[in-house]
N, C-alpha and C positions, 0 to 999 in steps of 0.2 A: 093639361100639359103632358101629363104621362101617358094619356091617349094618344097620343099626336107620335110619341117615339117608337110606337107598336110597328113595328115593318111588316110587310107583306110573308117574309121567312118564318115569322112565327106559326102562320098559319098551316096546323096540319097538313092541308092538302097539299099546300107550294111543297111543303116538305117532300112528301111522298109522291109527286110527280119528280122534283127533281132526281131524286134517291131512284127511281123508275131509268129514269132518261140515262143517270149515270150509268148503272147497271148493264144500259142496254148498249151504250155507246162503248163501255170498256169490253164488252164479251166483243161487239164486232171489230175491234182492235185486236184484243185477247188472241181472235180467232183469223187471224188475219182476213176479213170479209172488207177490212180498207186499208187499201195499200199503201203501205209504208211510203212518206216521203208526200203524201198527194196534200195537197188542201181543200177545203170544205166549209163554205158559208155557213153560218148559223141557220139561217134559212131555208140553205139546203141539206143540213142536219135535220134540221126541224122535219122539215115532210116525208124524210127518208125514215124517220122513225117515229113519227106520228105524236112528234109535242111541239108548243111551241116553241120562240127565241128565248125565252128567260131561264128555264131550264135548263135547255141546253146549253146556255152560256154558262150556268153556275153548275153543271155537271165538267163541261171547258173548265172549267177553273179549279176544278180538283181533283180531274185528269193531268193538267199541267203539272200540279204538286207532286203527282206520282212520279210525272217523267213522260208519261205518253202520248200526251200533244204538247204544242205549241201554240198560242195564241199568239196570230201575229197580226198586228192591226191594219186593217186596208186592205188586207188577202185571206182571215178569215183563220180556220183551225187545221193547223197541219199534222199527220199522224207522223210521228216523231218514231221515224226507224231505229233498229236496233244494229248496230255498228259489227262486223265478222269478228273484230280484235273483243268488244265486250262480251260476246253472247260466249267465246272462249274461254277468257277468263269466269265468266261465272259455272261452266261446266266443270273447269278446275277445280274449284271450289266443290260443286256437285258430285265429281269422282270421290275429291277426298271422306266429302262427309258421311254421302250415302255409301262406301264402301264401308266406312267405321260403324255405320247403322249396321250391316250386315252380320259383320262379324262378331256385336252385340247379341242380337240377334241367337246368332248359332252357339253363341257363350252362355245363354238365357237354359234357364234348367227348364222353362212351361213354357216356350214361344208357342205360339198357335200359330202354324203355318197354313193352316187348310185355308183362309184370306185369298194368300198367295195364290195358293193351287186353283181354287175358284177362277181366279184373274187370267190364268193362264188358259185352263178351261175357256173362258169365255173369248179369246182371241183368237184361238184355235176354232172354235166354232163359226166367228167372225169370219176368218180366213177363209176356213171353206165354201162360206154361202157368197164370199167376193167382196165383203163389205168390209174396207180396209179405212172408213171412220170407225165404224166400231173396230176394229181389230186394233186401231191406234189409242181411243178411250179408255180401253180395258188395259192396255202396256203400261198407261200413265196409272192408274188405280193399280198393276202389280208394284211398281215403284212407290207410289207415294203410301200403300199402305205396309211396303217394308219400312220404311221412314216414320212412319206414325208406331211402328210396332215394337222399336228399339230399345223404349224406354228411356229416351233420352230428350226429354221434351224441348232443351234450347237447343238441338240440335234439328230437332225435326221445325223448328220454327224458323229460323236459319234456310234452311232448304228450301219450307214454303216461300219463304219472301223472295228466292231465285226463281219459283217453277211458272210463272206468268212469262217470263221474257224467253223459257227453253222452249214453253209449250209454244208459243208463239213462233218461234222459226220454225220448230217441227210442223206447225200447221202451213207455215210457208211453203216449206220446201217437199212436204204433201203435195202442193197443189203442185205446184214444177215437176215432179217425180215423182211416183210413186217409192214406199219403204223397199230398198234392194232385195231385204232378205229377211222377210216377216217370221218366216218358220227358223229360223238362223235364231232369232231373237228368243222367239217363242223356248226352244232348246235350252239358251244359255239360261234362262229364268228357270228351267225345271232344274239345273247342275248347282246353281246355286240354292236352291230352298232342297237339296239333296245335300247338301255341303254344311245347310244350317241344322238339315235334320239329324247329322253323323255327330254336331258340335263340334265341327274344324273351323273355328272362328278364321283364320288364317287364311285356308283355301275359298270359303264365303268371300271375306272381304278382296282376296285376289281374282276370283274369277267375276264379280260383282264391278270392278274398277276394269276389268278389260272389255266387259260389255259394255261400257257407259261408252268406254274411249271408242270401241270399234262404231258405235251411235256416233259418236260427234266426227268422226274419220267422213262416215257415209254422207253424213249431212254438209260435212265442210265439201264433200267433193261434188253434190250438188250443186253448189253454191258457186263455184268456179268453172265446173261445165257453162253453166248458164252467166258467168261473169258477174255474180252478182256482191257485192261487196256490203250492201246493208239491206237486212229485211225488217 
């Protein structure tokens, strides 16, 4: 009789193909490679990313928990767009925290900034050879490893559980537009890790909150050139 209640999920492998299929079905969300609003058989998930239905359904199923599809029955898995008014409010949120990281940060008697500077370095290098994925990769790693460096760990947890849904319209609105002003960026990221290096916690966290804003300015005005109102 206890035989008999053993489901198919116990089995390592189910396991580890599902956890596989998840993985792979949220980076192509993540990364906007399926566009917001579309729908998607099981079926036709399945061959697009080389598993079959049952995985992908139970990978469906806690994508939906997140927020990221929809299971809708009789039309299959819709990728569940991000709305102009939310991806705002959670930048909101992202100004405040990640400028209060900063000015941590530049308050920190041992910060190691050389991270930073790295980050910078490598988008600048990016830039030049024309390759503006990498040059947008490495922008995400200068931010999230001032966030990680703050010393403020429910803060910096806070911001991760935001940075899937930012990264994600930035990978949008990538594809629509290129970044207006890549070396713009690159600049303001060396005034600020100059600003943490002096200990002006103050001017850090202010010049840090006008970068963020003049990022989501660019991005909101993509988004309205092209009419777009949810990615």
């Amino acid at each position: 009789m206890t035989a008999s209640r053993v489901t198919v999920t116990s089995n390592p492998a189910r396991r580890n193909t599902t956890e596989l299929a998840y993985r792979e079905l949220r980076r192509r969300i993540i990364e906007s490679e399926l566009t917001p609003g579309s729908y998607l058989l099981e079926q036709e998930l399945g061959l697009m990313l080389g598993f079959s239905r049952t995985p992908i359904r139970e990978a469906a199923l806690r994508l939906q928990g997140e927020g990221l599809v929809q299971i809708v029955p009789r039309h299959g898995i819709r990728i569940v767009p991000t709305s102009i008014s939310d991806i705002q409010h959670i930048y909101q949120v992202l100004m405040s925290l990640e400028s209060t990281a900063a000015g941590l940060i530049a308050a920190s008697k041992d910060a190691d900034l050389a991270p930073l500077v790295q980050a910078c370095e490598t988008m600048t290098a990016a830039f030049e050879r024309g390759d503006m994925l990498a040059w947008a990769e490495a922008d995400e790693v200068f931010h999230e490893t001032l966030v990680a460096s703050c010393g403020n760990a429910r803060l910096h947890a806070i911001v991760m559980n935001c940075r899937d849904q930012v990264h994600r319209v930035r990978r949008f609105t990538q594809m629509v537009k290129p970044h207006p002003q890549p070396l713009k960026s690159i600049q303001e990221h060396y005034a600020i890790i100059d600003a943490m290096r002096c200990g002006d916690a103050a001017k850090a966290s202010g010049l840090y909150r006008a970068h963020r804003e003049r990022g989501w300015r660019d991005q909101t005005s993509v988004l309205q050139q092209y009419g777009i109102q949810q990615a």
